[in-house]
Structure formats: C-alpha cells, structure tokens
TORKOL-4160 file (C-alpha; in steps of 0.2 Angstrom, whole numbers, padded with zeros to 4 digits, m for minus):
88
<pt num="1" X="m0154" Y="0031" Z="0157"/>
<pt num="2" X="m0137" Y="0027" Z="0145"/>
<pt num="3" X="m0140" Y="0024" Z="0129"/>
<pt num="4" X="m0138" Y="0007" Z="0121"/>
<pt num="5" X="m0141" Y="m0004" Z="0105"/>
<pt num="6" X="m0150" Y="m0021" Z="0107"/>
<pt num="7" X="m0149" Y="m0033" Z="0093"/>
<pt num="8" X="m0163" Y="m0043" Z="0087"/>
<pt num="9" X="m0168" Y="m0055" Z="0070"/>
<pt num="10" X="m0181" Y="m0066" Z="0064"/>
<pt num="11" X="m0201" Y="m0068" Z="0064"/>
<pt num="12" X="m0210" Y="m0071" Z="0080"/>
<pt num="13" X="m0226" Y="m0075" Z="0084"/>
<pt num="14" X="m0225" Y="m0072" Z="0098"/>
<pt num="15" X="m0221" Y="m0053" Z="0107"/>
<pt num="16" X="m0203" Y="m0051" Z="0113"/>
<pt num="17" X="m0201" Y="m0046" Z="0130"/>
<pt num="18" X="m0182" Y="m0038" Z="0130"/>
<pt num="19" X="m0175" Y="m0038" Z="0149"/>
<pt num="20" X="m0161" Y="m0027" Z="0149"/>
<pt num="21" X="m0153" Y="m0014" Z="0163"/>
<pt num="22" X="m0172" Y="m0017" Z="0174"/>
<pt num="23" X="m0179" Y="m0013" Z="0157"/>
<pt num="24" X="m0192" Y="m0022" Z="0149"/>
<pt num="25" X="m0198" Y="m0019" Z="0133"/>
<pt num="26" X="m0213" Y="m0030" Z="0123"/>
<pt num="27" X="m0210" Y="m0027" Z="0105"/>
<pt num="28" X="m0226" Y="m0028" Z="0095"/>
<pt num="29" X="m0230" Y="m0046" Z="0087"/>
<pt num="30" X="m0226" Y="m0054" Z="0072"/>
<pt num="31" X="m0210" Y="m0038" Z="0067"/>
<pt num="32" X="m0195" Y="m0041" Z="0060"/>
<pt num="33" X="m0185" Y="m0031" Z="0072"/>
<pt num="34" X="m0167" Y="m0027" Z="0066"/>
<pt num="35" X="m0161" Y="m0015" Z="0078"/>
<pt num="36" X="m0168" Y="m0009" Z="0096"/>
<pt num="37" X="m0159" Y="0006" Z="0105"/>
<pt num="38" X="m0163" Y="0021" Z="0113"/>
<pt num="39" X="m0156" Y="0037" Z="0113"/>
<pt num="40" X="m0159" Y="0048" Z="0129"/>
<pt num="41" X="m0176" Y="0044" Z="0135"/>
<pt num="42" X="m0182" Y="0037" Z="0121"/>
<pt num="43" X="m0182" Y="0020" Z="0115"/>
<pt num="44" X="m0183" Y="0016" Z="0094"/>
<pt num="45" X="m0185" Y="0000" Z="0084"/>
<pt num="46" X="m0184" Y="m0004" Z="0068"/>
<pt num="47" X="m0193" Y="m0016" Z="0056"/>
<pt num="48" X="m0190" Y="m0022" Z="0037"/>
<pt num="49" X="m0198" Y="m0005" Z="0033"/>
<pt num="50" X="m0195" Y="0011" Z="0044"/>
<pt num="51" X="m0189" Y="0015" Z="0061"/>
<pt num="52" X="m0203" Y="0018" Z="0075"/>
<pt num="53" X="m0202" Y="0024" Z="0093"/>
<pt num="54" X="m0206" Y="0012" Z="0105"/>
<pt num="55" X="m0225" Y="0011" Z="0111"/>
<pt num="56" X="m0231" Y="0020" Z="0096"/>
<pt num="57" X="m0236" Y="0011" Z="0077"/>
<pt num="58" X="m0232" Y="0028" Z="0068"/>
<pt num="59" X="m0216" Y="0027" Z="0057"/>
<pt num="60" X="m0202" Y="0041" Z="0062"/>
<pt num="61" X="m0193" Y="0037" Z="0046"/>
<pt num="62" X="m0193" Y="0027" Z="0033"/>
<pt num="63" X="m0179" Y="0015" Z="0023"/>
<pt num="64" X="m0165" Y="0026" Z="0018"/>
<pt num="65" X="m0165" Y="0040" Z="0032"/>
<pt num="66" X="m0152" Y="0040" Z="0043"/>
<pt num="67" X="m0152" Y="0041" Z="0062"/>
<pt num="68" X="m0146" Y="0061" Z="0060"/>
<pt num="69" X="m0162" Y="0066" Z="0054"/>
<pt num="70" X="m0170" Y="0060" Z="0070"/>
<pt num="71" X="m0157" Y="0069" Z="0081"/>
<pt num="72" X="m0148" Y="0052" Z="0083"/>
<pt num="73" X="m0128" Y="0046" Z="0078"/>
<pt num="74" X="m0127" Y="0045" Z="0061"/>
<pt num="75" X="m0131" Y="0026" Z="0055"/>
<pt num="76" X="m0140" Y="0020" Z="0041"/>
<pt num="77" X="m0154" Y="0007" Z="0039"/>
<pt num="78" X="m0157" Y="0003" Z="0019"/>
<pt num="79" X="m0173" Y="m0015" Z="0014"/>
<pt num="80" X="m0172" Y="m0017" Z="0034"/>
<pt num="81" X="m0156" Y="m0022" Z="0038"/>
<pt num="82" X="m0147" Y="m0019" Z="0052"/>
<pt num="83" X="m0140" Y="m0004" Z="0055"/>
<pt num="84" X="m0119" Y="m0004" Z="0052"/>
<pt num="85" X="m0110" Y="0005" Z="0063"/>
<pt num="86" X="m0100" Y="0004" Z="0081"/>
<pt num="87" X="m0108" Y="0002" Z="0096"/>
<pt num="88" X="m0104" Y="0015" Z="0109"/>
C-alpha cells in the first residue's frame, strides 16, 4: 500500500465511508476528523483531541505530539486542527 493523507472536516452523524485506492474506511460516528492517512500498513485518524489508529478507540497521542514520535514524517496537530505540512 502507498501512503497517502485524506482530508476531512465537520460533524457527522452519520459514519463516513472514505473510498479510496479500493480502500474503504468507516470512521467512527459523530468525530471531528481533521486528517486521515496512513503510513505503511497502517491507517491513522485524527479528531479535535489526539491522533488514533484506525479500528481502535485508544489514543496514540495526544494534542501537541508530532507525527515523529509515532515513527511517522514530522507534522504537527495542535486544538485539532489539521495537520500543516506537504503532501507527498
């Protein structure tokens, strides 16, 4: 799998089914997404709070740590933003 970064914003209430590269992914109800990507096999999202890996509700990291310190590219999410950076 390549990596890549999807964009997302707003409430729904609905789940998000994301349809990309024959990949689906159902984001959990009611989350402020910001930013999905993955990185190798596996697939992050991040809400207004901390960044979580796909399929699981246990937070990697919270507001302030950068993408680094989970082995990712160096980005930065701060009071659930998006993420700043280039899109490779």
């Amino acid at each position: 799998m390549s990596e890549g970064i999807f964009y997302h914003w707003g409430w729904k209430d609905s789940e998000i089914t994301w349809l990309s590269d024959s990949f689906i992914l159902n984001m959990p109800k009611k989350s402020f997404v910001t930013r999905l990507m993955w990185i190798g096999p596996q697939i992050y999202w991040i809400n207004n709070q901390a960044l979580y890996r796909l399929g699981s509700s246990e937070a990697i990291a919270n507001n302030g740590w950068s993408w680094s310190d989970i082995g990712g590219v160096s980005e930065r999410f701060l009071n659930g933003l998006p993420l700043v950076g280039t899109v490779w």
